[in-house]
C-alpha positions in Angstrom: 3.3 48.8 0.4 5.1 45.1 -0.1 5.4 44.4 -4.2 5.0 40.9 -5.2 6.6 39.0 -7.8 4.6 37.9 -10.8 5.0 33.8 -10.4 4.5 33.6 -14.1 7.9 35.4 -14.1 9.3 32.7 -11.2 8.0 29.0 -12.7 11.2 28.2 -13.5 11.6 28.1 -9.5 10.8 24.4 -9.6 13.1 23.0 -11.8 15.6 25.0 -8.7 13.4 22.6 -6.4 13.6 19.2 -8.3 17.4 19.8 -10.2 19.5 21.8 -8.4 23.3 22.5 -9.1 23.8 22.9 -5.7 22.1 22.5 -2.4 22.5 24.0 1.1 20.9 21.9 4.4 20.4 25.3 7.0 20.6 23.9 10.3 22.9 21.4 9.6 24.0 19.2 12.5 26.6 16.4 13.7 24.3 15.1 15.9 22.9 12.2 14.4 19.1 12.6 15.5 18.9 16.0 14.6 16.7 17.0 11.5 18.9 18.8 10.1 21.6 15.5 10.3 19.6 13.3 8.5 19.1 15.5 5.9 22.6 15.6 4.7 23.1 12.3 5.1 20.0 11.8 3.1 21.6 13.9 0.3 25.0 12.9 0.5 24.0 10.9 -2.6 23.7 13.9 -4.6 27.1 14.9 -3.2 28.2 11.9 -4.6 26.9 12.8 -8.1 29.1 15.9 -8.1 26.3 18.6 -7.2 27.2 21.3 -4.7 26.1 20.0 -1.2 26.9 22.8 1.6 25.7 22.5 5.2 25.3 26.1 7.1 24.9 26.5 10.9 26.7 29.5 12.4 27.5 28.1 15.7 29.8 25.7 14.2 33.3 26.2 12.4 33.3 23.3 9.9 30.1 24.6 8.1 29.2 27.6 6.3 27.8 30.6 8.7 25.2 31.4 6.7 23.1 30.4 3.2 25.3 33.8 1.2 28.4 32.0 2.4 27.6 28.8 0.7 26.6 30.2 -2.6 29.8 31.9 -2.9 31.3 28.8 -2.6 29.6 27.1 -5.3 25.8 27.2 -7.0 22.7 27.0 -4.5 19.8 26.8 -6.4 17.9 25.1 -3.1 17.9 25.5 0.6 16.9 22.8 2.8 15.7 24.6 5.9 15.9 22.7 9.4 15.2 25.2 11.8 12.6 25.8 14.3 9.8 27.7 13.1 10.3 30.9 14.6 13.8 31.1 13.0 12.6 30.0 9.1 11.2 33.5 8.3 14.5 34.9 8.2 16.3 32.1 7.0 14.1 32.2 4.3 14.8 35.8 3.1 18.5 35.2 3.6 18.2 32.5 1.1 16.1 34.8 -1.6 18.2 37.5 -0.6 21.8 35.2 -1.5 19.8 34.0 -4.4 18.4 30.7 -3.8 16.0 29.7 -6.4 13.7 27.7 -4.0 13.2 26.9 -0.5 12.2 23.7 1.3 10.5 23.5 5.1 10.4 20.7 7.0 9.6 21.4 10.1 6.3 22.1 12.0 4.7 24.4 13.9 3.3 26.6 11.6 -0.7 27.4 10.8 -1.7 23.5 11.6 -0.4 24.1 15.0 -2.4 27.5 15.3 -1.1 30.2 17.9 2.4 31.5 16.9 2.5 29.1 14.1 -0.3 31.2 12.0 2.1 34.0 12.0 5.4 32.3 11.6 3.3 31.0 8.6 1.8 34.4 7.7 5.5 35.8 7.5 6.8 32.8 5.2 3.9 33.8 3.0 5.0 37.3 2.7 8.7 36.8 2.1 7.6 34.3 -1.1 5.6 37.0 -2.5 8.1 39.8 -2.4 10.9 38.0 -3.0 9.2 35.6 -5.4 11.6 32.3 -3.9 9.8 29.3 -4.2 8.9 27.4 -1.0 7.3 24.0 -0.8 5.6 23.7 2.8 6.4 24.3 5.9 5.3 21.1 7.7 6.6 18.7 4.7 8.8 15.6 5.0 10.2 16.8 1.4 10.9 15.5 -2.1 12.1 13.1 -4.2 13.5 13.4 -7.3 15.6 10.2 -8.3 16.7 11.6 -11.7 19.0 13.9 -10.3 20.1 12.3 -7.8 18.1 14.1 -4.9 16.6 12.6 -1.8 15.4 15.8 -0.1 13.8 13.8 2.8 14.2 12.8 6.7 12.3 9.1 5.6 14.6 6.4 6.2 14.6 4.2 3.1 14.1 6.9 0.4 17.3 6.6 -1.0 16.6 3.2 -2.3 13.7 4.1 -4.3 14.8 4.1 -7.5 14.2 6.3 -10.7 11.2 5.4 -12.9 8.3 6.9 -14.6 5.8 7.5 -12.4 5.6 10.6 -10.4 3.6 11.1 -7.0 2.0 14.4 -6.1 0.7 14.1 -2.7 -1.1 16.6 0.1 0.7 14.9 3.0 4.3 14.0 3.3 3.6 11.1 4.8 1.2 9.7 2.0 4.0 10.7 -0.6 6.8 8.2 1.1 3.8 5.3 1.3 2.9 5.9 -2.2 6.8 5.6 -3.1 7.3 2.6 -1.0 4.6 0.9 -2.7 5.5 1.4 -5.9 9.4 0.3 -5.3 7.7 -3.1 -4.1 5.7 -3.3 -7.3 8.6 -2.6 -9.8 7.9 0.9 -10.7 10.4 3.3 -10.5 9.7 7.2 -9.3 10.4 10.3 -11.6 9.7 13.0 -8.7 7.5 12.0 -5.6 6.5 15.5 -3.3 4.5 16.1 0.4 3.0 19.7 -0.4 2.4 19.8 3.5 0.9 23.5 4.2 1.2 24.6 0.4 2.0 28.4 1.2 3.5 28.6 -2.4 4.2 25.3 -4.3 0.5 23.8 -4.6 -0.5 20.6 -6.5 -1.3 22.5 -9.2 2.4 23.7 -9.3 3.8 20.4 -9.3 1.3 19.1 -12.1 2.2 22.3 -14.5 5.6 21.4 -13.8 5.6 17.5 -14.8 3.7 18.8 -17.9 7.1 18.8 -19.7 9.3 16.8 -17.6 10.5 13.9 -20.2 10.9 11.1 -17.3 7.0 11.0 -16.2 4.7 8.3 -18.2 2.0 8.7 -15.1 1.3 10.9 -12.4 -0.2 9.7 -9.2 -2.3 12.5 -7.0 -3.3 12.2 -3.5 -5.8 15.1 -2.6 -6.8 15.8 0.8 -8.7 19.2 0.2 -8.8 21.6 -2.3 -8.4 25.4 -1.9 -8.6 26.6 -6.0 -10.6 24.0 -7.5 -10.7 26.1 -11.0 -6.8 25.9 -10.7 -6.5 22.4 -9.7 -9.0 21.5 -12.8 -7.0 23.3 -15.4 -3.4 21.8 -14.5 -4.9 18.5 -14.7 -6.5 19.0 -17.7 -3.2 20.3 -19.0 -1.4 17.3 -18.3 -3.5 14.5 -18.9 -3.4 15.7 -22.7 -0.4 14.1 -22.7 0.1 12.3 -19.7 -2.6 10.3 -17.5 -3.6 11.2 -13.8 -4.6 9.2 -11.2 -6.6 11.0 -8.1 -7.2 9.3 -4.9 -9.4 11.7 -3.2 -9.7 11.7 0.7 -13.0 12.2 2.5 -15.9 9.6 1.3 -16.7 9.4 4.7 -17.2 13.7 5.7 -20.6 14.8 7.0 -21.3 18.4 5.9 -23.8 20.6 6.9 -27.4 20.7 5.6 -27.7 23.0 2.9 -30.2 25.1 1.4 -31.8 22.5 -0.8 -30.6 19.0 -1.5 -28.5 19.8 -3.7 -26.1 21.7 -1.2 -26.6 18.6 1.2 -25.6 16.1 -1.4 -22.5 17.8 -3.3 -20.0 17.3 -0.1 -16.1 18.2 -1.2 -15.5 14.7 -2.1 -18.1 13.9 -3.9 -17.2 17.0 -6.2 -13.6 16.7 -5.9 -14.2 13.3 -7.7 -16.4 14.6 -10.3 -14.1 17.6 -11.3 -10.9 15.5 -11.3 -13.0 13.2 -13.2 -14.5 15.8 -15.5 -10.6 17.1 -16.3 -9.5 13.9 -17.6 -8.2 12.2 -14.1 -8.5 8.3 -13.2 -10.3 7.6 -9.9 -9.2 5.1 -7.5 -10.5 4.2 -4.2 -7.5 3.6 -2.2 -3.4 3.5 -2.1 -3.3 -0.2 -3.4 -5.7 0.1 -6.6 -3.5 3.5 -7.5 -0.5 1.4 -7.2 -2.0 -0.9 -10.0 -3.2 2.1 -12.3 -1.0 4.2 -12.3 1.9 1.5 -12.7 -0.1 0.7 -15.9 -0.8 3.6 -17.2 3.0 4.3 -16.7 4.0 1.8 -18.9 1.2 1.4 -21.7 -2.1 3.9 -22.4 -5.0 2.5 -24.7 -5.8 3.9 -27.6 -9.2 6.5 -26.9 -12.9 4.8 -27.3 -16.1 5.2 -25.8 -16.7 1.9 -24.9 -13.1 -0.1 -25.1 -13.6 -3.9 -25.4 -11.7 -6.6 -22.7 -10.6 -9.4 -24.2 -9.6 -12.0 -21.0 -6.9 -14.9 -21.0 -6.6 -16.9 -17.9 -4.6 -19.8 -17.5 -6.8 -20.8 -14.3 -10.4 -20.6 -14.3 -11.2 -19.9 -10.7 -8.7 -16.6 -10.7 -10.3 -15.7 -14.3 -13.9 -15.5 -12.5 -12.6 -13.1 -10.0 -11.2 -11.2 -12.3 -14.2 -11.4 -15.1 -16.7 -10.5 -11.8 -14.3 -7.3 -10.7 -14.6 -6.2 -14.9 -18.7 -6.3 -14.5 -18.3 -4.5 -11.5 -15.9 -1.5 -13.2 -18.6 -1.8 -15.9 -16.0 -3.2 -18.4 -17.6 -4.7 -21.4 -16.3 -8.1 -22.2 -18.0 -9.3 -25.5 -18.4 -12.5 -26.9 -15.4 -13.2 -29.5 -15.8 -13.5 -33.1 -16.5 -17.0 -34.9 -13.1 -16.8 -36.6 -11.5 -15.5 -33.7 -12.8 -18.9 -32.1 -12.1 -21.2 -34.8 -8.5 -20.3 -34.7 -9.0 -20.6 -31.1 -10.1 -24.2 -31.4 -6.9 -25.3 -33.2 -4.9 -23.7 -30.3 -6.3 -25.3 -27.4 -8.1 -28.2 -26.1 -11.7 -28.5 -26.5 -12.9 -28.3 -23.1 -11.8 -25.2 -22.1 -13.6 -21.5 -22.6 -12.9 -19.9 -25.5 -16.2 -17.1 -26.0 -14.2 -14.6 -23.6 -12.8 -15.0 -21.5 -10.6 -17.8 -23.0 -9.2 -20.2 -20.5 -6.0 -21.8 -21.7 -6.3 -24.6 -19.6 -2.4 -25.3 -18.2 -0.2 -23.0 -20.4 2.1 -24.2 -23.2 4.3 -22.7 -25.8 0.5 -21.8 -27.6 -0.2 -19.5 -25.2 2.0 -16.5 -27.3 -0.5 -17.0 -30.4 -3.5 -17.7 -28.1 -2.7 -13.6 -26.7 -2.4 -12.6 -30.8 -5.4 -14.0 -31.9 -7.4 -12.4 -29.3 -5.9 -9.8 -29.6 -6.9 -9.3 -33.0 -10.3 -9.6 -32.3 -12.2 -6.5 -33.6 -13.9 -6.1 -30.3 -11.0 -6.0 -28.2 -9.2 -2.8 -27.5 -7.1 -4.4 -24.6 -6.3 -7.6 -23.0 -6.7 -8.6 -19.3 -4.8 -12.2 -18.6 -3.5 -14.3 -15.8 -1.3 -16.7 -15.3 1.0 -18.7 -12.3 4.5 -18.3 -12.9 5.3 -21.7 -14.2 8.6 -22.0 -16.3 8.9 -25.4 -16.9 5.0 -25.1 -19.0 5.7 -21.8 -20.6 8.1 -18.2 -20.9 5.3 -16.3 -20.1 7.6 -13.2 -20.6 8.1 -13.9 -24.0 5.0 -15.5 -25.3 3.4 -11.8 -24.2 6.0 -9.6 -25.4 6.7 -11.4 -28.8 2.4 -11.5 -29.6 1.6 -7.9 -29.1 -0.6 -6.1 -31.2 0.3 -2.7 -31.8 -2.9 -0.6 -30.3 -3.6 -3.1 -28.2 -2.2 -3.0 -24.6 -1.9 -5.9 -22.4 -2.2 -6.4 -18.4 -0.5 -9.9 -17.2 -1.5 -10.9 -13.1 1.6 -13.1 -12.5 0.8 -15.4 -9.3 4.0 -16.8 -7.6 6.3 -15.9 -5.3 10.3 -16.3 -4.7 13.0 -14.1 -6.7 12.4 -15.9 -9.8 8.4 -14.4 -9.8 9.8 -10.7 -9.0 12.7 -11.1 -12.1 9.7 -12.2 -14.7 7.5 -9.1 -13.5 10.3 -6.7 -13.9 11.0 -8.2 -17.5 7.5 -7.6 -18.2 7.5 -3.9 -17.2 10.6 -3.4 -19.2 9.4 -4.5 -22.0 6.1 -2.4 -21.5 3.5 -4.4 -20.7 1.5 -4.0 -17.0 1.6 -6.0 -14.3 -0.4 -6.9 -11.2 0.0 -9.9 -8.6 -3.5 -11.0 -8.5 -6.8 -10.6 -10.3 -8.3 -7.8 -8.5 -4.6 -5.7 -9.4 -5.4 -6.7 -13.2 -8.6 -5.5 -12.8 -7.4 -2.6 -11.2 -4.9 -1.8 -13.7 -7.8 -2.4 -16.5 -10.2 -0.3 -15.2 -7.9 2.7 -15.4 -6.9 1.9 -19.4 -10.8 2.3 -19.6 -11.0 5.2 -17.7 -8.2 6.7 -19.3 -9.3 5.5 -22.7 -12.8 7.1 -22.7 -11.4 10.5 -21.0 -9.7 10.9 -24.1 -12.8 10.7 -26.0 -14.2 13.2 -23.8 -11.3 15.9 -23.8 -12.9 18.0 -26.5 -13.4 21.6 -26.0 -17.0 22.5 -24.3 -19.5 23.9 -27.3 -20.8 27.1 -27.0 -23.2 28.1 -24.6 -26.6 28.1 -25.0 -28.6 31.5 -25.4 -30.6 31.5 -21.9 -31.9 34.5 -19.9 -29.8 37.0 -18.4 -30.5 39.9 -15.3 -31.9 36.7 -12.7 -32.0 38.3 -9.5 -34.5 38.9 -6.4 -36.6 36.3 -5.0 -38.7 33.9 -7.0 -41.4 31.9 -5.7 -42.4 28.4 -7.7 -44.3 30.3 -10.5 -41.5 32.7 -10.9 -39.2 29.7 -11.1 -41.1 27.2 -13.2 -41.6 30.5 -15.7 -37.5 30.9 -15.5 -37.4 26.7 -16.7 -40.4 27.5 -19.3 -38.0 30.2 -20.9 -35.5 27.7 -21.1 -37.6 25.3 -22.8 -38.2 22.7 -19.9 -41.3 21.5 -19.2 -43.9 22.6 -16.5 -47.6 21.7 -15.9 -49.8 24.0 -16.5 -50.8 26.1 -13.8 -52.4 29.2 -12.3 -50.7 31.5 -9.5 -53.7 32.3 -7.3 -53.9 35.7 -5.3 -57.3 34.2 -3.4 -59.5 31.6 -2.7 -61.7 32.7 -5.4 -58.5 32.6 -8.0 -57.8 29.0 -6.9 -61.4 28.0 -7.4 -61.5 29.5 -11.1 -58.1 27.4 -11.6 -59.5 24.2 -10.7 -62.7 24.5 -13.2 -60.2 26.1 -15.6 -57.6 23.0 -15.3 -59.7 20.6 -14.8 -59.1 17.2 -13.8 -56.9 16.2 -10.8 -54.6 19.3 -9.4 -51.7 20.3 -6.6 -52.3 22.8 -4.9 -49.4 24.6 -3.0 -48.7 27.4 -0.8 -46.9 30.0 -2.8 -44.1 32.0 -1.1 -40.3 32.5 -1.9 -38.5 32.1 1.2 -40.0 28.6 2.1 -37.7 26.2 -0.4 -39.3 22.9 1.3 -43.1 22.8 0.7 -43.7 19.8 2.3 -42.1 20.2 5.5 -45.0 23.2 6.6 -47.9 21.1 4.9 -47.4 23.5 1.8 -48.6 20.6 -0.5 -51.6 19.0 -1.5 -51.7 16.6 -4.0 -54.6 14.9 -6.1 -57.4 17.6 -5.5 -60.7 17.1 -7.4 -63.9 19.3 -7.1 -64.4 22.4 -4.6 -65.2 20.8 -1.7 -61.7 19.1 -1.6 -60.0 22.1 -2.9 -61.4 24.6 0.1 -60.2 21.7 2.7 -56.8 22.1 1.1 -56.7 25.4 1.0 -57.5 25.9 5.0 -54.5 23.7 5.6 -52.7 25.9 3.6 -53.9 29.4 4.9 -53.3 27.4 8.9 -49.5 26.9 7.4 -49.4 31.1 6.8 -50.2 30.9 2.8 -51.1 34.1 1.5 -50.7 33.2 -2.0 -51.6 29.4 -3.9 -50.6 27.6 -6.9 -52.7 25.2 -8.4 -51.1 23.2 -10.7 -52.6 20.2 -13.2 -50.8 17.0 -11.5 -48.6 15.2 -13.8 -49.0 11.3 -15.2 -47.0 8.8 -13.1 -43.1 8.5 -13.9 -39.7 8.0 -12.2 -38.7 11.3 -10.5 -35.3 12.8 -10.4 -33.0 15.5 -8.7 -31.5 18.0 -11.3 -29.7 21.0 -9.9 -26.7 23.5 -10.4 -24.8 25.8 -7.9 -22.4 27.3 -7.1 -19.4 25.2 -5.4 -17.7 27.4 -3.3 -14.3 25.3 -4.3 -15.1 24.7 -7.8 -17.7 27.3 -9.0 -20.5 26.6 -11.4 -21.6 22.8 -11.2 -24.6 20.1 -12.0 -26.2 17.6 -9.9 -28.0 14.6 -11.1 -29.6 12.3 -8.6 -32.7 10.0 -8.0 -35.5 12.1 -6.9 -37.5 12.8 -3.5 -34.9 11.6 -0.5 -34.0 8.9 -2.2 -30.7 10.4 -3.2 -30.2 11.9 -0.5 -30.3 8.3 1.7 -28.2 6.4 -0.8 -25.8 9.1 -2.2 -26.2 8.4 -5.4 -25.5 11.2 -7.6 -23.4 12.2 -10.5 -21.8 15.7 -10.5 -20.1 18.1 -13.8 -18.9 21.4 -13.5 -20.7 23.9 -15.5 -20.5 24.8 -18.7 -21.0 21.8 -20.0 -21.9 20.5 -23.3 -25.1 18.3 -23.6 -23.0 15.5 -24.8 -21.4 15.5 -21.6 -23.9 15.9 -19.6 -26.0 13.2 -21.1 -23.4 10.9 -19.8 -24.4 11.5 -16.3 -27.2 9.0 -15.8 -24.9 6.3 -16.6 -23.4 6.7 -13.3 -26.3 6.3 -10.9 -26.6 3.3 -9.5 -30.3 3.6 -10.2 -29.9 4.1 -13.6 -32.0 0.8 -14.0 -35.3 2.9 -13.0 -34.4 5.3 -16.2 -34.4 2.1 -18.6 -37.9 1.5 -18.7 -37.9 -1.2 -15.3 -41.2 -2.4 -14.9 -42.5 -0.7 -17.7 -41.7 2.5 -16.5 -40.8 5.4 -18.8 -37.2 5.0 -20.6 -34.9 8.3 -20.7 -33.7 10.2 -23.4 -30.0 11.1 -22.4 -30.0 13.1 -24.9 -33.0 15.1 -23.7 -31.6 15.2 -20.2 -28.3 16.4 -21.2 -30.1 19.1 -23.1 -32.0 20.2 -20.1 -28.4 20.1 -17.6 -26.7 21.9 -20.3 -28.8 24.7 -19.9 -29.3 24.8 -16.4 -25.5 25.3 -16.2 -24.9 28.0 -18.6 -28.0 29.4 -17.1 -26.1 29.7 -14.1 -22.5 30.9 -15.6 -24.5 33.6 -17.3 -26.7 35.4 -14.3 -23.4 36.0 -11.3 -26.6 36.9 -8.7 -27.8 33.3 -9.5 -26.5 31.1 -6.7 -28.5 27.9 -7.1 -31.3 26.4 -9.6 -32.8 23.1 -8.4 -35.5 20.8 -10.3 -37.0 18.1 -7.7 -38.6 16.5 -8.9 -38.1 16.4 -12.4 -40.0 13.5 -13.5 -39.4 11.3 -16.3 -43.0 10.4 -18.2 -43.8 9.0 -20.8 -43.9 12.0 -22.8 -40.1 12.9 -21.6 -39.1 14.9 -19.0 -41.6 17.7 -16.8 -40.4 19.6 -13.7 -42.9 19.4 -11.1 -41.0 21.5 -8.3 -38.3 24.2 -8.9 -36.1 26.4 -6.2 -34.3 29.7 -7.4 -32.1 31.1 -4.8 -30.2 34.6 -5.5 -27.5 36.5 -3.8 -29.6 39.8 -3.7 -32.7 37.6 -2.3 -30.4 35.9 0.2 -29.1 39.2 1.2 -32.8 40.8 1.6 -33.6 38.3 3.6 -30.6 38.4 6.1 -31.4 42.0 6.7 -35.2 41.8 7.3 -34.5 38.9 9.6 -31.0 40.3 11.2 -31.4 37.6 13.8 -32.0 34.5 11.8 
């Protein structure tokens, strides 16, 4: 039987991976278009620093025959391995075996390539875990890690990226050097940048634990592509962005997954809950590589202090630029409130009396005001950060110094500096040294504001979850709606009242026992969408009626009915939890019936959750108008919804047979929240299903 090594016992493998003493490139060439040429000549800068570079390749006499040869000629805490994939397997166990520390592999042909590959793979896998060597890839173009001087990359270029604080953690190699790139053109410097390619050991997660404690990163950007241990993933961010903010671009808006069970499986695709759980950890979300460039740069550089609903004070120094960004601000739901009277008053002896001044405040052409026009706003009580732009214009102002020399303590401040020429690029860089953002155009300050916000109310929300709510335990078996809407009644949720009717006869005594208008359903667990059989009939009054509705029923194979008092008009909603099969226990919120579904708007937590949290959810709908009492349609208690989500989700976490609750709808009335239609779906009812219908 192969032992395995602890990888608690290993961790210290990466800081082999991103500061070695000494390096060795296996496969080491003199031909200059070889993989394993550009390599050293990539690293010949760390050479150059005084670390151990050592280039092995048996078949010639100038390098080192093998990776034990090189460590005895000085430390090799890393091996570069340039050799075709058959060959890395035992490359890589010479290497663990001379006592390399960690292990990188460039090349392809591995699992993504399928055939051989998935064993040359499977092998590499097996090594790591006896030997406990840490490997990052195969299929990788490699790492940076400016600090120490190590370009462990193929890419062209990389060597002129300089060291800074913001680190890039990306899923593909290729994404990592693009991410680099464009932060080198913005000013920012990198502290580590790494491809995790396959991820048969070092995992995102790795690499986050990792920068945890390294003292050079301010901000960590994160490119995900999929996710294998969400639970993992989630914990390691949360980890770091106690101390240091995250910024996820998530690939995949644009998937098509397969129908689910209920809608709730349809609508919680990977990235949908990928960006929810990143979210939920504490993460900034961005939409694409140019908008992380512009948070994360900021965030590496200045973080605002924590709020729930952080104030933007605006400066612009052009008023058609200070609309776009103002409009970009509504749109990231920024709140931008009106400035005190004695912040204006002092306003009004600072600038002419044409110009803005309620917020945004437009300066008009900038002069040598401009520094005490950024402090008084700044001092507004409202304001918790400042958004400002300006074109770079010398002769008017020193916009480098009337923004450094005015700062507020607590109160961060992102400059868009339009312009262009080397004169433009000197004044940004000042800025950035002296720690304060910057963007080239409104939509980058309104980038880089959006994720202070973020950032500044995921700090509010990193609290510990409270304790879970007592809910019932032992749920398993099938449950039709009665059985299900009795489940919600033990939790407290509202249901109409109803009757579960064995009969004709039973559903005649309901109706004169109800009274007033009723549903009447077909009752039977394993059909979860009512209305796609004709298993619904809504609005029934007298016996007449309910015996017409009833022989559509028994025509759609009802053996059993419910007949249920209809509920008073209201806006409906989607509430659900499952079971991710990524991320485990989680909560869906969206607009009810298929509107959701059609429009995608939903807002997703992992479970448990507090009902604090969870009240927050509605917020994000786009709908969320229809909850606020549009029309004079009912108005939401948040507080009453989160209550309801909360429980759902420990509900689940408690009963491990429980694979999916779903409330749809669960209608908003004016007497608060009722579910009209509930699903239950269990493991052991799933399973007693697949083997009375084996064929299915």
């Amino acid at each position: 039987m192969t032992s395995t090594v602890d990888r608690s016992e290993t961790q210290a493998g990466l800081s082999a991976l991103f500061a070695p003493r000494g390096i060795a490139v296996v496969g080491a060439s003199r031909k200059p278009g070889k993989l394993g040429a550009t390599l050293a000549r990539s690293l010949s800068g760390f050479a150059a620093r005084g670390g151990h570079l050592a280039l092995v390749n048996a078949r010639d006499d100038s390098m080192h025959p093998t990776v034990a040869a090189a460590a005895a000629a000085g430390p090799v805490d890393l091996a570069m391995i340039c050799v075709p994939a058959a060959a890395c397997p035992d490359v890589l166990a010479a290497a663990a075996q001379a006592g390399v520390g960690a292990a990188v592999i460039c090349g392809g042909g591995f699992a993504e390539a399928g055939g051989p590959g998935v064993g040359y793979q499977d092998a590499v896998a097996e090594i790591v875990a006896r030997t406990g060597i840490r490997l990052l890839g195969p299929n990788t173009s490699g790492f940076l890690a400016p600090h120490a001087g190590v370009t462990a990359s193929f890419v062209p270029g990389v060597a002129q990226v300089r060291p800074g604080r913001v680190a890039v953690v990306a899923a593909s190699g290729g994404v990592n050097h693009a991410l680099s790139f464009l932060l080198s053109e913005a000013g920012h410097g990198i502290s580590i940048a790494v491809g995790i390619g396959n991820g048969v050991d070092v995992s995102a997660p790795d690499v986050l634990d990792h920068l945890a404690t390294d003292p050079h990163t301010g901000a960590v950007a994160l490119h995900v592509e999929s996710v294998s241990d969400g639970p993992r993933l989630v914990a390691a961010v949360r980890r770091l962005t106690a101390t240091t903010p995250v910024v996820a671009l998530v690939v995949g808006r644009h998937d098509v997954s397969a129908f689910a069970a209920s809608h709730t499986g349809a609508l919680a695709t990977s990235w949908r809950t990928t960006r929810a759980a990143l979210a939920q950890a504490g993460a900034v979300l961005v939409d694409d590589e140019r908008e992380l460039v512009d948070a994360v740069g900021a965030l590496s550089v200045t973080r605002a202090r924590p709020a729930h609903d952080p104030g933007v004070g605006i400066v612009t120094a052009q008023a058609g630029p200070g609309l776009l960004l103002l409009d970009d601000l509504r749109g990231r739901q920024a709140r931008v409130p009106e400035l005190t009277e004695d912040t204006r008053t002092t306003l009004a002896t600072l600038l002419p009396p044409l110009t803005y001044q309620a917020n945004p405040v437009d300066t008009g052409r900038p002069g040598p005001e401009l520094g005490e026009v950024f402090r008084t706003v700044a001092r507004d009580p409202q304001v918790d950060l400042i958004a400002a732009y300006a074109l770079h214009e010398p002769d008017a102002v020193d916009i480098v110094a009337a923004v450094r020399d005015s700062r507020i303590p607590g109160v961060p401040v992102v400059v868009g500096l339009g312009g262009a020429g080397p004169d433009v690029v000197s004044s940004r860089l000042a800025l950035l040294e002296a720690g304060i953002a910057v963007a080239t155009e409104p939509r980058g300050v309104a980038a880089a504001v959006g994720a202070l916000l973020a950032d500044a109310r995921a700090q509010v929300r990193a609290r510990p979850t409270p304790p879970a709510q007592r809910v019932p335990g032992g749920i398993a078996g099938a449950h039709d709606e009665d059985q299900a809407k009795s489940l919600l009644d033990r939790l407290g949720i509202a249901t109409p009242a109803r009757r579960a009717c064995a009969d004709r006869a039973e559903a005649h005594a309901a109706l004169a026992e109800l009274g007033g208008r009723v549903a009447v359903k077909i009752l039977d667990a394993e059909i979860l969408h009512k209305t796609e059989v004709g298993g619904v009939h809504l609005g029934i009054t007298g016996a007449e009626a309910l015996d017409t509705a009833l022989d559509r029923l028994d025509a759609a194979g009802a053996r059993r009915y419910l007949v249920e008092a209809m509920a008073t008009d209201g806006v409906d909603l989607v509430l659900g939890a499952r079971r991710d099969p990524v991320f485990g226990p989680m909560l869906l919120l969206g607009l009810g019936g298929t509107t959701a579904e059609a429009l995608a708007d939903v807002a997703i937590r992992l479970a448990p959750v507090g009902p604090d949290v969870a009240a927050e959810m509605p917020q994000e709908l786009a709908g969320r108008a229809l909850l606020e009492g549009w029309r004079g349609s009912p108005v939401l208690d948040p507080a009453q919804l989160g209550s309801v989500a909360a429980r759902l989700g420990d509900l689940l976490v408690a009963n491990p047979d429980l694979e999916e609750i779903e409330i749809n709808p669960l209608r908003l009335t004016a007497d608060g929240l009722v579910a009209l239609d509930a699903v239950v779906i269990t493991r052991s009812a799933a399973r007693e299903a697949d083997d009375a219908h084996p064929d299915h």
